[in-house]
N, C-alpha and C positions, 0 to 999 in steps of 0.2 A: 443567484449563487449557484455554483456550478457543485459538484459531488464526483470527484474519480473513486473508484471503490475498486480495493484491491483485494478479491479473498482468494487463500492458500488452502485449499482443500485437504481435506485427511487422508491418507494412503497407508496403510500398509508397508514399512521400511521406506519409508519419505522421509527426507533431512528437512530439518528447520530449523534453526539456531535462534533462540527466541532472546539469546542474551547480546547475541551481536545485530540481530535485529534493531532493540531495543535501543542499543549504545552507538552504533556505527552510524548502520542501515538509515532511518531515519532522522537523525539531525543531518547526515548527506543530504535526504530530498528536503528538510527544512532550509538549509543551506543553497542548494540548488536551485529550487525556486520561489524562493522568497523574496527574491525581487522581481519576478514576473507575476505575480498575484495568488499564489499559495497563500491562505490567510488562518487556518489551521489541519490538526492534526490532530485524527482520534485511532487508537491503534488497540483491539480488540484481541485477547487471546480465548482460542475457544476450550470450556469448561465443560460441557453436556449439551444434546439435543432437548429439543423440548416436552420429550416423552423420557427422558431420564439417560439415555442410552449415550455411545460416543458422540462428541460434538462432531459433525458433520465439516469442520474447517478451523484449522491450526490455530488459523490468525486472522485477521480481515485489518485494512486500513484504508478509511478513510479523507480521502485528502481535500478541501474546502479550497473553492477558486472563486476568487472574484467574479468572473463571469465564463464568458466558454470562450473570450479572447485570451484571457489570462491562461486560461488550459494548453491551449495552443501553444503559447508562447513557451508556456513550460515543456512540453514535449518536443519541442520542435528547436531549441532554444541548446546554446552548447553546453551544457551540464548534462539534458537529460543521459547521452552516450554513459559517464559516470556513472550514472543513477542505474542506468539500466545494467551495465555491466557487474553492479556490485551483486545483484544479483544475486549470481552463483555461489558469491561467498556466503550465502546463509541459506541454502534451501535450492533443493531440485526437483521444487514441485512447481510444476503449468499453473499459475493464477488465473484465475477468473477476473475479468474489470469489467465495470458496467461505469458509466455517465450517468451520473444523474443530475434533475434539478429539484432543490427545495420548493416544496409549495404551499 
């Protein structure tokens, strides 16, 4: 099982529209590649750091792949253009992405 992890950092007058996120934004990549092995979706709004202070990052989401072909296949695949473009429509902040694998 593969892990794309998407976190939106907190800034200082950073746009993030957590309502079209929610509504648009993601059922798009649900949509998008869930026939290339997308197998879920965890979408995380940040609350506080762990010392009490600002949360350190807006939103983070997590996206679950079959394996790290099916990753591929999604990025590379003709929706992602879509996916990536919607983008702007909710937020102009530089996301952090790491891969990971469950162990």
């Amino acid at each position: 099982m593969i892990i794309f992890s998407v976190l939106y950092p907190a800034a200082d007058g950073a746009r993030f529209d957590q309502a079209y996120y929610d509504a648009t934004h993601i059922p798009l990549v649900k949509d998008a590649f869930g026939a290339t092995g997308l197998t879920g979706v965890q979408v995380f709004k940040g609350l506080t750091a762990g010392d009490g202070g600002p949360a350190p990052y807006v939103a983070m989401a997590h996206l679950t792949f079959r394996d790290a072909e099916a990753l591929q296949a999604s990025m590379s695949g003709p929706r992602a253009p879509a996916v990536l473009a919607d983008i702007a429509n909710f937020t102009d902040i530089q996301p952090i992405v790491q891969v990971s694998a469950l162990v």
